[in-house]
N, C-alpha and C positions, 0 to 999 in steps of 0.2 A: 413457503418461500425457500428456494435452493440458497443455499449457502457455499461455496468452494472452499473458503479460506477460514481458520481460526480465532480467534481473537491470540495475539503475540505471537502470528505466525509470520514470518519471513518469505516477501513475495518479491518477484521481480518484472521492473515498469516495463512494457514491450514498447512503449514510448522512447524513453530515453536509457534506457536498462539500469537504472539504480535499484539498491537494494532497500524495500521499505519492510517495518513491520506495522502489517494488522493492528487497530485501534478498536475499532468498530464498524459497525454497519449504521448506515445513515437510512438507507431506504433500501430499496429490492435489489436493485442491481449496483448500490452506490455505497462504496467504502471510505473509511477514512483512514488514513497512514502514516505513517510519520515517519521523515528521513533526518540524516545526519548532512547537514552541510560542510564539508572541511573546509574551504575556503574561508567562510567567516566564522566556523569552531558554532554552529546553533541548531539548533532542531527547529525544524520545521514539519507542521503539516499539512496533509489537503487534504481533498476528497478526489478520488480517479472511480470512473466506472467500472466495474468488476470485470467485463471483457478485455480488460486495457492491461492487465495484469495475471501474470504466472506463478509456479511456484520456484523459489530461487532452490537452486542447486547445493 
């Protein structure tokens, strides 16, 4: 299984371009990430498919 990203690595959504960090890997091509909401000050996370995401800058 290819891997891109790190666990605590800093990637960016090509979706909506927010900045997440790496959590883990769920399955082959499927991550889990975790963002910062400012709006309502909470962390949230999800899972995005590995093509969906870059490395942030």
């Amino acid at each position: 299984m290819r891997r891109l990203f790190k666990k605590g690595e800093r990637v960016r959504s090509k979706i909506d371009g927010r900045v997440m960090e790496v959590l883990k890997y769920i399955k082959q091509n499927v991550v889990e990430v975790m963002t910062f909401d400012i709006e309502s000050k909470e962390v949230r996370k999800k899972q995005v498919k590995e093509d969906k995401l870059s490395r942030a800058a």
